[in-house]
PQR file with spaces between the fields and no chain letter, atoms N, CA, C, O and H, PARSE charges and radii, in Angstrom:
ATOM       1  N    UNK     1       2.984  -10.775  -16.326 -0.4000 1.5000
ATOM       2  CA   UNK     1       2.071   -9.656  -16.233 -0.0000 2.0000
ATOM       3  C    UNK     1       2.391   -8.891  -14.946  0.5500 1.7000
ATOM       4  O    UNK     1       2.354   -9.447  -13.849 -0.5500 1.4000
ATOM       5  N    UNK     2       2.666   -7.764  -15.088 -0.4000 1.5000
ATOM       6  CA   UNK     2       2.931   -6.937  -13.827 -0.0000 2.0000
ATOM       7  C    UNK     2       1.181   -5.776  -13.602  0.5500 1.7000
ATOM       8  O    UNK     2       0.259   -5.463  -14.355 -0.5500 1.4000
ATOM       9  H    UNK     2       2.695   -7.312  -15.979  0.4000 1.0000
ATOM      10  N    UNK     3       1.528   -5.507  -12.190 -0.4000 1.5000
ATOM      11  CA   UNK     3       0.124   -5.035  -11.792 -0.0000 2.0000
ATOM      12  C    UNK     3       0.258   -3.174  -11.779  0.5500 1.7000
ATOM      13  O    UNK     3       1.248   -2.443  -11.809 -0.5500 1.4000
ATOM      14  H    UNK     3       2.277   -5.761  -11.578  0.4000 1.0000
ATOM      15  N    UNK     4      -0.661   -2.991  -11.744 -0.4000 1.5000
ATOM      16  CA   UNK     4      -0.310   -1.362  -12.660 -0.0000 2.0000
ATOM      17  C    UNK     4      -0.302   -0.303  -10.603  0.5500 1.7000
ATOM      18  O    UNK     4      -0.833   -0.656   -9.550 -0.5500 1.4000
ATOM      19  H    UNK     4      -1.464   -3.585  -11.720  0.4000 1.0000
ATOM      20  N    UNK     5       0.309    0.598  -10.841 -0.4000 1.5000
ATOM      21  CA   UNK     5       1.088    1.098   -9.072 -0.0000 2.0000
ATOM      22  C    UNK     5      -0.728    1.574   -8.829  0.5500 1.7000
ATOM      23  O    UNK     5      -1.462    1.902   -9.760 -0.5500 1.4000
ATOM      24  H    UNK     5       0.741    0.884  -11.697  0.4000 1.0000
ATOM      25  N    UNK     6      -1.051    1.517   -7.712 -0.4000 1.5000
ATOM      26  CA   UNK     6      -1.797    2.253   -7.227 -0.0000 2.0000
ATOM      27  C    UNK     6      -1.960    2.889   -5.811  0.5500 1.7000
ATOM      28  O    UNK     6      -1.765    2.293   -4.752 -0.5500 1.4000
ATOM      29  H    UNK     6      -0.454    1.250   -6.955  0.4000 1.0000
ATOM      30  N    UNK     7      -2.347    4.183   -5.952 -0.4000 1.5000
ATOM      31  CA   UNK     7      -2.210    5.014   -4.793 -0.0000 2.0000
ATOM      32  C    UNK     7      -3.287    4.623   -3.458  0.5500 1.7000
ATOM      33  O    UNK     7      -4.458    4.271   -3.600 -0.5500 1.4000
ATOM      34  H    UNK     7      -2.505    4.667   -6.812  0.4000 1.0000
ATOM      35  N    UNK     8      -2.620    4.771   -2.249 -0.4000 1.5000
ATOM      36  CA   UNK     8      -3.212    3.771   -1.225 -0.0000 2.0000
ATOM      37  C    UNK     8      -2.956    5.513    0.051  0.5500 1.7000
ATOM      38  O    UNK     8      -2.412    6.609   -0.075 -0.5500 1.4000
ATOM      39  H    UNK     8      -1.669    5.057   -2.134  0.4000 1.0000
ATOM      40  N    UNK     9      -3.315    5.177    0.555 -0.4000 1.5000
ATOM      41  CA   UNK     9      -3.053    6.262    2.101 -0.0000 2.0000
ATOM      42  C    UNK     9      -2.406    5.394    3.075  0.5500 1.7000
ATOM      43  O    UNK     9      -2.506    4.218    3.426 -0.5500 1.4000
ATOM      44  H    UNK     9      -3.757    4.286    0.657  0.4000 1.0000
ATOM      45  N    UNK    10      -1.676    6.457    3.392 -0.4000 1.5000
ATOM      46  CA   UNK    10      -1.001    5.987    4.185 -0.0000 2.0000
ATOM      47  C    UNK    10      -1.092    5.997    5.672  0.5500 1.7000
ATOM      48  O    UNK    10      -0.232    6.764    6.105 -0.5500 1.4000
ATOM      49  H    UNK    10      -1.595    7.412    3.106  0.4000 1.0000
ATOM      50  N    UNK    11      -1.858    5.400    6.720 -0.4000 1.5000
ATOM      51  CA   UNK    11      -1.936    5.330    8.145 -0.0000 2.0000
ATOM      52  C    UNK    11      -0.727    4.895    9.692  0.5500 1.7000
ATOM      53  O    UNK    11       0.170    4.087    9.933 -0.5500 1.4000
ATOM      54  H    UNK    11      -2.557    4.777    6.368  0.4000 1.0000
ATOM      55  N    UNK    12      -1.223    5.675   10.178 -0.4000 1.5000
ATOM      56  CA   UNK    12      -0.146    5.764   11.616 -0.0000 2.0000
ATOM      57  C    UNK    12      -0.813    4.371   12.311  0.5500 1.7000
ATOM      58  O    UNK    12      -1.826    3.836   11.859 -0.5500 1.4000
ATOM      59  H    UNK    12      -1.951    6.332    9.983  0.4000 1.0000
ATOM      60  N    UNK    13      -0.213    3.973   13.259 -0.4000 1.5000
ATOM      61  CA   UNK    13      -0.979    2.592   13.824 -0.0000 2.0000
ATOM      62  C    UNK    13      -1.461    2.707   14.262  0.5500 1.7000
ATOM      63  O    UNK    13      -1.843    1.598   14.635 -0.5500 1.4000
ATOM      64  H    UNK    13       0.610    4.407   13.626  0.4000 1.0000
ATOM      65  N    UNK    14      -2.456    4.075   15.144 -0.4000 1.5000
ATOM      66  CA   UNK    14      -3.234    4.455   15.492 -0.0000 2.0000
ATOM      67  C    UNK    14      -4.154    4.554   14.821  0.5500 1.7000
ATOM      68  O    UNK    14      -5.260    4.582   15.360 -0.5500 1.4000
ATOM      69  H    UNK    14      -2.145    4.976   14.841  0.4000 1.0000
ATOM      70  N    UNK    15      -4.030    4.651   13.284 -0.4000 1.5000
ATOM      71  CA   UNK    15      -5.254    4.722   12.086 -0.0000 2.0000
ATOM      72  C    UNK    15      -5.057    6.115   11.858  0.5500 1.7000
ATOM      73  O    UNK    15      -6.210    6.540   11.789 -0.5500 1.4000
ATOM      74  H    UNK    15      -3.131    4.629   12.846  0.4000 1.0000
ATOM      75  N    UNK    16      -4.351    6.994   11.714 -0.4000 1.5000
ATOM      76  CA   UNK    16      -4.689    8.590   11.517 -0.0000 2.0000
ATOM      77  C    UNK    16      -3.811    8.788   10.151  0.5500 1.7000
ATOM      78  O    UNK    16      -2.647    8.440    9.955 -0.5500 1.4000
ATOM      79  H    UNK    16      -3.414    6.648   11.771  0.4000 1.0000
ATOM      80  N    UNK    17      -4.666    9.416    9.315 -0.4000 1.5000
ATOM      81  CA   UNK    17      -4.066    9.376    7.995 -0.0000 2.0000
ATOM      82  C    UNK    17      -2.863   10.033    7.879  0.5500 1.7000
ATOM      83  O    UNK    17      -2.929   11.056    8.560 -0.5500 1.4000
ATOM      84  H    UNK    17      -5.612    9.699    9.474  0.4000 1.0000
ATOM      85  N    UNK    18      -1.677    9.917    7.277 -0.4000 1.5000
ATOM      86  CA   UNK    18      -0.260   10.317    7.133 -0.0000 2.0000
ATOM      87  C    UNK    18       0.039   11.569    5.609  0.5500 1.7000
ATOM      88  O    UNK    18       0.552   12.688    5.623 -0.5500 1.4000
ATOM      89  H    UNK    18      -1.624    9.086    6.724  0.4000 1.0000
ATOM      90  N    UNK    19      -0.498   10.813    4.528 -0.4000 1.5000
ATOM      91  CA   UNK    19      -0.749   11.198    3.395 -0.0000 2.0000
ATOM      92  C    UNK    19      -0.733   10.097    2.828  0.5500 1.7000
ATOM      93  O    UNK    19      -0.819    9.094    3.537 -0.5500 1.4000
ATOM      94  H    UNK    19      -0.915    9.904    4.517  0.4000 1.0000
ATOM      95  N    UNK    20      -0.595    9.931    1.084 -0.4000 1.5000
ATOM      96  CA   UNK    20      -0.441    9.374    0.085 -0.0000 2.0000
ATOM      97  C    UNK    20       0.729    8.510   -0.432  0.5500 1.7000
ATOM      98  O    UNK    20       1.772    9.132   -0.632 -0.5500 1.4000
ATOM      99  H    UNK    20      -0.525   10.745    0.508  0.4000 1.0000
ATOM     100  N    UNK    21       0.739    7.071   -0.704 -0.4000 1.5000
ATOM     101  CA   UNK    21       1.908    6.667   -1.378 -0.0000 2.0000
ATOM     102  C    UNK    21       1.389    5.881   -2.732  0.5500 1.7000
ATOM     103  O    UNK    21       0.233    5.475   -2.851 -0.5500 1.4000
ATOM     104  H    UNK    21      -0.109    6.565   -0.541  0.4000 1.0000
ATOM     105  N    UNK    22       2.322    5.741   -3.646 -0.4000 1.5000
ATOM     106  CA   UNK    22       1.869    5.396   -5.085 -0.0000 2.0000
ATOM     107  C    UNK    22       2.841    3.782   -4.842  0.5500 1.7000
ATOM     108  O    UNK    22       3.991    3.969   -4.446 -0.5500 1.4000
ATOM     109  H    UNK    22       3.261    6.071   -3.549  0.4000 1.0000
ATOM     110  N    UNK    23       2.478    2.492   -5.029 -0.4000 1.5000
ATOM     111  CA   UNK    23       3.504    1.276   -4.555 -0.0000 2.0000
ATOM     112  C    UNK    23       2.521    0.532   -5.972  0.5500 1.7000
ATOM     113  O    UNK    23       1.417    0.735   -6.477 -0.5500 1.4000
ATOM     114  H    UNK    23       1.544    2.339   -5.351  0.4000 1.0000
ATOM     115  N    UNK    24       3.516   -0.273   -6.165 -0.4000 1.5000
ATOM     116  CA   UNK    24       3.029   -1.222   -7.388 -0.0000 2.0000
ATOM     117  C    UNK    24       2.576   -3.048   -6.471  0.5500 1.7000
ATOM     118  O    UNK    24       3.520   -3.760   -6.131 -0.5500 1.4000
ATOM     119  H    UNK    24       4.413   -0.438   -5.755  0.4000 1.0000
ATOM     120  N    UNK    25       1.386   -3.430   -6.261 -0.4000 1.5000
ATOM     121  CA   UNK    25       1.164   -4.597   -5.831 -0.0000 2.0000
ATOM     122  C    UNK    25       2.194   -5.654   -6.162  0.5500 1.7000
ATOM     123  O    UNK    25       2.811   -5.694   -7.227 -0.5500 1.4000
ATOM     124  H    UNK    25       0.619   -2.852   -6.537  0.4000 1.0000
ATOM     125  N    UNK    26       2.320   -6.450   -5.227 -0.4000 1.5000
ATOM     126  CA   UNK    26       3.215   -7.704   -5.711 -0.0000 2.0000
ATOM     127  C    UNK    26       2.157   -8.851   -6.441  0.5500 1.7000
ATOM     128  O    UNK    26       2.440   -9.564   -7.403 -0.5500 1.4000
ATOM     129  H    UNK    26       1.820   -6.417   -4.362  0.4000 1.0000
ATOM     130  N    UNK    27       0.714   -8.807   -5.612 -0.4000 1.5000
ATOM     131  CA   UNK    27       0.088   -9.940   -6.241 -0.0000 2.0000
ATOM     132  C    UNK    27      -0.871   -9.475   -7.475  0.5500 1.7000
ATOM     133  O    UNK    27      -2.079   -9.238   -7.473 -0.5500 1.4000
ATOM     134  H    UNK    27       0.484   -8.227   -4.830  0.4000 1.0000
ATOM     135  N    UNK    28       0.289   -9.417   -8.750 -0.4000 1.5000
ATOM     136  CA   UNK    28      -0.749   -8.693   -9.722 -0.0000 2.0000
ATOM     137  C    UNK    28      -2.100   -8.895  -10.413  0.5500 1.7000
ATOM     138  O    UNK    28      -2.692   -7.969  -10.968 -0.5500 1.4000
ATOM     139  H    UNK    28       1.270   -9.609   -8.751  0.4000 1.0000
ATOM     140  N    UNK    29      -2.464   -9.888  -10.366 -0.4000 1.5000
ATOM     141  CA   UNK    29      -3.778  -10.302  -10.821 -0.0000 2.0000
ATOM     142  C    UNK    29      -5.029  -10.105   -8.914  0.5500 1.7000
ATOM     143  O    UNK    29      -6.150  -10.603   -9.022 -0.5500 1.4000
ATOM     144  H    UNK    29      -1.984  -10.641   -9.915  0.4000 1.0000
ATOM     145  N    UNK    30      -4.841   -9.741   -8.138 -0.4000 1.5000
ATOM     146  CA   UNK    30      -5.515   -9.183   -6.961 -0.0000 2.0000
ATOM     147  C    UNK    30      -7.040   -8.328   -7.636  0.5500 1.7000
ATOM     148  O    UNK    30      -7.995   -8.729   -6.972 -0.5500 1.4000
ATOM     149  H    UNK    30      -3.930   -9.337   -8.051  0.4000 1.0000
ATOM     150  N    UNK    31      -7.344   -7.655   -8.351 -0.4000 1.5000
ATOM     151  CA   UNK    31      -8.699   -7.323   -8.899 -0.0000 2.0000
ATOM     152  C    UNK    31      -9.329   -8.930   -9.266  0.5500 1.7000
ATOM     153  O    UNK    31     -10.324   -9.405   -8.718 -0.5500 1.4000
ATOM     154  H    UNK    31      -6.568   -7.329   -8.890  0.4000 1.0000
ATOM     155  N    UNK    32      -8.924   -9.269   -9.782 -0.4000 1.5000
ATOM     156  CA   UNK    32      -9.658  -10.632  -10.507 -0.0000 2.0000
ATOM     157  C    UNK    32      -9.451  -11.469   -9.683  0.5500 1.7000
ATOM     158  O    UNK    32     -10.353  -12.305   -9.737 -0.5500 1.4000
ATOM     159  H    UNK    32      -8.116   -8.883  -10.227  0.4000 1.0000
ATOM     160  N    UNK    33      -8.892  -11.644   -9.100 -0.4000 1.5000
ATOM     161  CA   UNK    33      -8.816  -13.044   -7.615 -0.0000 2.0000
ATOM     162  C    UNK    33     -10.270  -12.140   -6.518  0.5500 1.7000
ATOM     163  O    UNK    33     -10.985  -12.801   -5.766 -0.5500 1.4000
ATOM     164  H    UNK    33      -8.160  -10.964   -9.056  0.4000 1.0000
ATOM     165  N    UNK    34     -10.370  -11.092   -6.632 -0.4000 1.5000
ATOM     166  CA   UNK    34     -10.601  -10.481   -5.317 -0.0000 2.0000
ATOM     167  C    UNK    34      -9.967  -10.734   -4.704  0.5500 1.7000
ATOM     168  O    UNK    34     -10.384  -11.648   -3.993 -0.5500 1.4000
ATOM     169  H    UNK    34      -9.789  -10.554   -7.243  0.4000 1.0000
ATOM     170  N    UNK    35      -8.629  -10.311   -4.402 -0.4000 1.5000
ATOM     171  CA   UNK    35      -7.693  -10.442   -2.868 -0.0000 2.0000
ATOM     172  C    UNK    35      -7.705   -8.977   -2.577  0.5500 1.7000
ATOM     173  O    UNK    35      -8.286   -8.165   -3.296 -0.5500 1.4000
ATOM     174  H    UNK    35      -8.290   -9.569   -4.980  0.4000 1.0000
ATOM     175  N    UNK    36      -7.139   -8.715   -1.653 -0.4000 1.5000
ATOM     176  CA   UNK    36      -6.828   -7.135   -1.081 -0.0000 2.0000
ATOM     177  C    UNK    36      -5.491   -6.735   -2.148  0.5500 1.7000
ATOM     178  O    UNK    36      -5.432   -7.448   -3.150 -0.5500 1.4000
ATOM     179  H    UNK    36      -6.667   -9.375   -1.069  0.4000 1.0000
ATOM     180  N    UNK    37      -4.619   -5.856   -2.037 -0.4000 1.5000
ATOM     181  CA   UNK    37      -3.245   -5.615   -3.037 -0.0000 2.0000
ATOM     182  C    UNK    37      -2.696   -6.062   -1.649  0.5500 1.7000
ATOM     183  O    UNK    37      -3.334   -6.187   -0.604 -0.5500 1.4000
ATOM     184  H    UNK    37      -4.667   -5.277   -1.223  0.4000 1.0000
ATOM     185  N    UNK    38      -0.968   -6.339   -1.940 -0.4000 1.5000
ATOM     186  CA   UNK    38       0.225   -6.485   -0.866 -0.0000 2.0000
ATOM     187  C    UNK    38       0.732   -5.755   -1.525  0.5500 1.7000
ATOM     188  O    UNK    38       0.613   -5.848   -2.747 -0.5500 1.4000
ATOM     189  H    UNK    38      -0.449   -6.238   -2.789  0.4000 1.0000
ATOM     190  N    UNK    39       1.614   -4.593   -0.832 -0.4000 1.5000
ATOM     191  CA   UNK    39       2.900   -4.099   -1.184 -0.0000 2.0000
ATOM     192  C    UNK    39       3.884   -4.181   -0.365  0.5500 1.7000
ATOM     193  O    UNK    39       3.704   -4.670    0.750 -0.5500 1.4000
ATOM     194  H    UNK    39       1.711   -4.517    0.160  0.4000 1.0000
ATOM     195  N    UNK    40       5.243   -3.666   -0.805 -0.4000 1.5000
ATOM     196  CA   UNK    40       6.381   -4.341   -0.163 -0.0000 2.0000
ATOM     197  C    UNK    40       6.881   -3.011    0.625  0.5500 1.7000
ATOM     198  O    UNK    40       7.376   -2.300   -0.249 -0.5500 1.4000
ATOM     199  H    UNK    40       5.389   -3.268   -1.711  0.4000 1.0000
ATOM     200  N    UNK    41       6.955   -2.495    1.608 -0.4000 1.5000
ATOM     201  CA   UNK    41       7.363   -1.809    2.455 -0.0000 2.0000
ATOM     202  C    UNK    41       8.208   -2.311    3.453  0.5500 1.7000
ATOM     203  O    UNK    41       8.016   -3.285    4.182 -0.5500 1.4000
ATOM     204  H    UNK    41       6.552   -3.073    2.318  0.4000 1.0000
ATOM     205  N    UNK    42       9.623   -1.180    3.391 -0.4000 1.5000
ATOM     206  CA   UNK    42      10.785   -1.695    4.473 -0.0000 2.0000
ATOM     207  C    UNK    42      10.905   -3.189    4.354  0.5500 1.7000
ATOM     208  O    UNK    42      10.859   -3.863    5.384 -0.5500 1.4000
ATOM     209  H    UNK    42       9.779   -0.390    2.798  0.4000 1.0000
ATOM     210  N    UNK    43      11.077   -3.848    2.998 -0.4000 1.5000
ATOM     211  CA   UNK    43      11.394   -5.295    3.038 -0.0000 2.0000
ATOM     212  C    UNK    43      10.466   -5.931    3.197  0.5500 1.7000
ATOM     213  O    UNK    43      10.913   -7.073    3.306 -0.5500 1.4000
ATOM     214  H    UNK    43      11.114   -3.301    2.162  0.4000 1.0000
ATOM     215  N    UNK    44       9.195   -5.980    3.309 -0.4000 1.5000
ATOM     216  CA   UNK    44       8.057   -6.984    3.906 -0.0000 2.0000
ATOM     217  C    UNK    44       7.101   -6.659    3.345  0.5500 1.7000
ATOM     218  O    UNK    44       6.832   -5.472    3.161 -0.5500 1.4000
ATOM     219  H    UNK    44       8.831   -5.052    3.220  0.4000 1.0000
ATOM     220  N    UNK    45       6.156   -7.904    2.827 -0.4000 1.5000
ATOM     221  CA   UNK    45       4.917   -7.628    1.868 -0.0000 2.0000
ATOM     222  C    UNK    45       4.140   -7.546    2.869  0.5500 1.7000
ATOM     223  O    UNK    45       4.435   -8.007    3.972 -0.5500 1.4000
ATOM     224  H    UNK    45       6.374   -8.869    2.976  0.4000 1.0000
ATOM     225  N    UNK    46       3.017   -6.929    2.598 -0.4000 1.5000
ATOM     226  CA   UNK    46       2.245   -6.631    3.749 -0.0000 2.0000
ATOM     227  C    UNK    46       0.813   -6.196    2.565  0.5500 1.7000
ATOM     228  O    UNK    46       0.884   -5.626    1.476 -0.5500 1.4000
ATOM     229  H    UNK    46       2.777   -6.555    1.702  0.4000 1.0000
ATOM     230  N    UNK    47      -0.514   -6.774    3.366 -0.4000 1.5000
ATOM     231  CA   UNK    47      -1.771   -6.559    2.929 -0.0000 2.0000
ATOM     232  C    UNK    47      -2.616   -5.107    2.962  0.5500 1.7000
ATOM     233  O    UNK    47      -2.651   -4.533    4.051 -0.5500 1.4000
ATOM     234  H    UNK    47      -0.572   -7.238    4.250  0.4000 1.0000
ATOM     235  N    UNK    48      -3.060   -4.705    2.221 -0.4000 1.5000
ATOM     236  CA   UNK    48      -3.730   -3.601    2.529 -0.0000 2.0000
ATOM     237  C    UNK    48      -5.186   -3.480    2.911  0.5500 1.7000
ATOM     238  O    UNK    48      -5.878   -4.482    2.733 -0.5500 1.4000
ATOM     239  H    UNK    48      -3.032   -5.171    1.337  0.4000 1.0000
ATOM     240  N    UNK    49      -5.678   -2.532    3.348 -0.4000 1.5000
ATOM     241  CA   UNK    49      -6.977   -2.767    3.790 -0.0000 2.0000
ATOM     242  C    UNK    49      -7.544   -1.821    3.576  0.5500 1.7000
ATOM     243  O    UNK    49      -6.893   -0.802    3.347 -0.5500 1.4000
ATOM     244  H    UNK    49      -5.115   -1.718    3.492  0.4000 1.0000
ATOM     245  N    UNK    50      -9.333   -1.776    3.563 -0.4000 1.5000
ATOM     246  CA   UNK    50     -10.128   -0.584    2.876 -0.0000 2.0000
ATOM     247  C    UNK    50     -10.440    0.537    3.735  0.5500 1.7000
ATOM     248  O    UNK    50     -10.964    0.549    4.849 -0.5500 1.4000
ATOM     249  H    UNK    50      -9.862   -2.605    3.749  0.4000 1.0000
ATOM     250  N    UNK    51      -9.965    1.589    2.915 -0.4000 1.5000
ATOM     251  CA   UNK    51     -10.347    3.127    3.559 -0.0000 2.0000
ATOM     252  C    UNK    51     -11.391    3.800    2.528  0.5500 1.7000
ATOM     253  O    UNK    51     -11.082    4.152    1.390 -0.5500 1.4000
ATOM     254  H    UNK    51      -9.539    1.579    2.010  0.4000 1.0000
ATOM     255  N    UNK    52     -12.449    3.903    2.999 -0.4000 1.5000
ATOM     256  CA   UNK    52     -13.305    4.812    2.279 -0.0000 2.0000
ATOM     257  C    UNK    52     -13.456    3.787    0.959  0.5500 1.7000
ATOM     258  O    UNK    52     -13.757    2.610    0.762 -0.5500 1.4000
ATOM     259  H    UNK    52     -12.700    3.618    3.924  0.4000 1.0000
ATOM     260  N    UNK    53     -12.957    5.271   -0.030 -0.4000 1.5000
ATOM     261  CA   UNK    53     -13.224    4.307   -1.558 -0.0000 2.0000
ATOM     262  C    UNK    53     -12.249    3.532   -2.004  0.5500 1.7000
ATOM     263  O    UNK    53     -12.498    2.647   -2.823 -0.5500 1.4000
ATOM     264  H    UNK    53     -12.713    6.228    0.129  0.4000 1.0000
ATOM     265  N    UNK    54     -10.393    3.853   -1.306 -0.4000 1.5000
ATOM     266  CA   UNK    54      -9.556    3.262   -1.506 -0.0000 2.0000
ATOM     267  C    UNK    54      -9.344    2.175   -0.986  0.5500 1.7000
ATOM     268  O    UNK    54     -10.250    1.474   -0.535 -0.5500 1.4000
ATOM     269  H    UNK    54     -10.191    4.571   -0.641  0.4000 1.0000
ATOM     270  N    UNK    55      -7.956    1.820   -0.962 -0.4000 1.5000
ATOM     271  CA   UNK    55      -7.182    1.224   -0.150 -0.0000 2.0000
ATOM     272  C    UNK    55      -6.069    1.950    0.947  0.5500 1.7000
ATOM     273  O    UNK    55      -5.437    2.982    0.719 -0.5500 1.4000
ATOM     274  H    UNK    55      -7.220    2.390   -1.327  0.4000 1.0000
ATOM     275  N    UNK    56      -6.016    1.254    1.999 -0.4000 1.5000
ATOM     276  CA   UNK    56      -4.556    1.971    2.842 -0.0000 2.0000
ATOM     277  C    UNK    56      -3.946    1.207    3.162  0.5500 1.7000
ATOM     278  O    UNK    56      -4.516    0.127    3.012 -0.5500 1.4000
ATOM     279  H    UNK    56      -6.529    0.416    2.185  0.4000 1.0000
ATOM     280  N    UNK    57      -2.756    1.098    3.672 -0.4000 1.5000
ATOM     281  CA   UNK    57      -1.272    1.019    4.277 -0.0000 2.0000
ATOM     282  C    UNK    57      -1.256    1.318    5.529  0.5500 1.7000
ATOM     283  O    UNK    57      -1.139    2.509    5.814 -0.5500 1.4000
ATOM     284  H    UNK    57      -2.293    1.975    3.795  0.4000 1.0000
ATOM     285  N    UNK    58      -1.395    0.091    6.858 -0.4000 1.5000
ATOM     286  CA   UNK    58      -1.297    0.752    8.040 -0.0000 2.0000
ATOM     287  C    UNK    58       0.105    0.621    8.328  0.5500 1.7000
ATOM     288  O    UNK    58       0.475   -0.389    7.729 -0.5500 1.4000
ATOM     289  H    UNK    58      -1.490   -0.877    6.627  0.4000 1.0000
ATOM     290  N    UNK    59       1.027    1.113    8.917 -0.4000 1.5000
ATOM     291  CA   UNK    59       2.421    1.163    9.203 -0.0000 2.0000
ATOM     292  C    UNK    59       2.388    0.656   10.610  0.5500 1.7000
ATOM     293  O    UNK    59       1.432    0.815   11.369 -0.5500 1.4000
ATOM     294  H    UNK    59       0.727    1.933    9.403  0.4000 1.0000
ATOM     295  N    UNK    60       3.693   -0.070   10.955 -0.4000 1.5000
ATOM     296  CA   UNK    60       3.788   -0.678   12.128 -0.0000 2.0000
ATOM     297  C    UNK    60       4.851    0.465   13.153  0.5500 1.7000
ATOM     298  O    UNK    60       5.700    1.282   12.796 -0.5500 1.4000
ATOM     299  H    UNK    60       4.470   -0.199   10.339  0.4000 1.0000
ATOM     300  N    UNK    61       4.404    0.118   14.381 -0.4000 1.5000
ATOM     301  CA   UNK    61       5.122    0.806   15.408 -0.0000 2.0000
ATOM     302  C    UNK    61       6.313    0.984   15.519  0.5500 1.7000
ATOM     303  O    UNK    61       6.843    0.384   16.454 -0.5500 1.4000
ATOM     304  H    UNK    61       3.715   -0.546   14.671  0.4000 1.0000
ATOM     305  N    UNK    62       7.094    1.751   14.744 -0.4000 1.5000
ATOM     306  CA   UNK    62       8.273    2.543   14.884 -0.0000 2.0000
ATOM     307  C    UNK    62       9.118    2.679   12.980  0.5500 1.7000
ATOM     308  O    UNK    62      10.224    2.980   12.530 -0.5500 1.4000
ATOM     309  H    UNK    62       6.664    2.238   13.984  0.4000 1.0000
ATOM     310  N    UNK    63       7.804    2.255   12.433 -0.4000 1.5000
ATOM     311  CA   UNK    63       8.138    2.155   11.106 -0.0000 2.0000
ATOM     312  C    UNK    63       8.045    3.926   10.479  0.5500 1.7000
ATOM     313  O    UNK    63       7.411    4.861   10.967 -0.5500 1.4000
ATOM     314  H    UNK    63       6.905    2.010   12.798  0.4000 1.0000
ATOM     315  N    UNK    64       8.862    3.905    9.344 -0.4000 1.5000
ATOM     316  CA   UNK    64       8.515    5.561    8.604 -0.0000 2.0000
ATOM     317  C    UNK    64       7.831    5.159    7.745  0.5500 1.7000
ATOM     318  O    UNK    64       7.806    3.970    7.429 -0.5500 1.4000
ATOM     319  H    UNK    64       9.377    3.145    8.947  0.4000 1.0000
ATOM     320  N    UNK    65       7.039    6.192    7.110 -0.4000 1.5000
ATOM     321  CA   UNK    65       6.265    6.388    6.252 -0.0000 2.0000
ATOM     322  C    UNK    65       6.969    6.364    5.154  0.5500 1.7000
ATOM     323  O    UNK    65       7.929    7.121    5.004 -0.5500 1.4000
ATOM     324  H    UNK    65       7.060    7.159    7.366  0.4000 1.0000
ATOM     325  N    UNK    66       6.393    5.045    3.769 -0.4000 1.5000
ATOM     326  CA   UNK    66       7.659    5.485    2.510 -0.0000 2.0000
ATOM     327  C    UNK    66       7.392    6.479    1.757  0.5500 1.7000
ATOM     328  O    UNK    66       6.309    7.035    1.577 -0.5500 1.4000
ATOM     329  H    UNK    66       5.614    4.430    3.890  0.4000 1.0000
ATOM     330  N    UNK    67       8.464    6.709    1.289 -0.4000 1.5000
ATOM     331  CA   UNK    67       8.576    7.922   -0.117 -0.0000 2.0000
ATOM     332  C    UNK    67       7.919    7.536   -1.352  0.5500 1.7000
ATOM     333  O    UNK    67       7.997    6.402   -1.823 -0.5500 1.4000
ATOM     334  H    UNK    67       9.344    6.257    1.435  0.4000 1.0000
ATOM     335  N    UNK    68       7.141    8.687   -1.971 -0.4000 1.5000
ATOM     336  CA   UNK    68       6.999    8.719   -2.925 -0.0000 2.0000
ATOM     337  C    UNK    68       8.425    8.773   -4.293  0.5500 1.7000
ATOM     338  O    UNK    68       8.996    9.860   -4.205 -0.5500 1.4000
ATOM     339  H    UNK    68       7.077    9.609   -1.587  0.4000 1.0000
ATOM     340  N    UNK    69       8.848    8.153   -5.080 -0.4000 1.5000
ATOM     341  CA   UNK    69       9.675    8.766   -6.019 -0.0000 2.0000
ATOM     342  C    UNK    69       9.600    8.896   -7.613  0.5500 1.7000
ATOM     343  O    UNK    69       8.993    7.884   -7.965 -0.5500 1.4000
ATOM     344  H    UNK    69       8.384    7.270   -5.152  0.4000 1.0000
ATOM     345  N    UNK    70       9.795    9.353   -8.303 -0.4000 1.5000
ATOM     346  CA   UNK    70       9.061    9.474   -9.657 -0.0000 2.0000
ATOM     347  C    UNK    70       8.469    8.381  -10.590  0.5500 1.7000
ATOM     348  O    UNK    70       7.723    8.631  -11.536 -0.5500 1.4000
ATOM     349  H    UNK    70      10.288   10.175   -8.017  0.4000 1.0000
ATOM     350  N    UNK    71       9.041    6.669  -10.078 -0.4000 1.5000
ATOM     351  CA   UNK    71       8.199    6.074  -10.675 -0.0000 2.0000
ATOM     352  C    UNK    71       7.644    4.712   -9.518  0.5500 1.7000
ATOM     353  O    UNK    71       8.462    4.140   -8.798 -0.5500 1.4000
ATOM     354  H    UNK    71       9.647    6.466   -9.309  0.4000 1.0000
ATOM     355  N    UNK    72       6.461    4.431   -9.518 -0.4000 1.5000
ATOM     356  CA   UNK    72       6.247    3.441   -8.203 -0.0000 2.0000
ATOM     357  C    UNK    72       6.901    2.177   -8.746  0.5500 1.7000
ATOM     358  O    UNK    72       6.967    1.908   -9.945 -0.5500 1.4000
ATOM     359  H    UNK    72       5.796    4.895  -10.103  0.4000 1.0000
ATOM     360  N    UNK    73       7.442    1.327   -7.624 -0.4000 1.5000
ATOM     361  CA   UNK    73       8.067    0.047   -7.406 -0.0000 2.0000
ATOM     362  C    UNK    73       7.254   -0.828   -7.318  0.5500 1.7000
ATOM     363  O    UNK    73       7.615   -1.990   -7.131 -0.5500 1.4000
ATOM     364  H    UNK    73       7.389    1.545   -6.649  0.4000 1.0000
């Protein structure tokens, strides 16, 4: 079972919003566990955490912001 992509914001490590990325969770059953999603950025799974109604992506110090590309990973 794979987990369906969902769009997260994307934050500076300061917390200041960047824009939008669309990433497909690695831990796909995460709604029904209640876990947070992980996605895999620059090689490394990493947890997300709650913004508002979403989720976000904080990026680490000297990291880029990923690309969107026509279908999420």
């Amino acid at each position: 079972m794979s987990a369906r992509p969902i769009e997260v914001t994307v934050l500076s490590p300061a917390g200041e919003p960047l824009g939008t990325w669309t990433g497909t969770p690695t831990n796909a059953l995460w709604r029904a566990t209640r876990q947070t999603p992980r996605l895999t950025v620059s090689g490394a799974t990493r947890p997300c955490e709650r913004h508002g109604e979403g989720w976000a992506l904080r990026l680490q110090e000297g990291e880029r912001p990923p690309k969107n590309n026509g279908r999420a990973r």
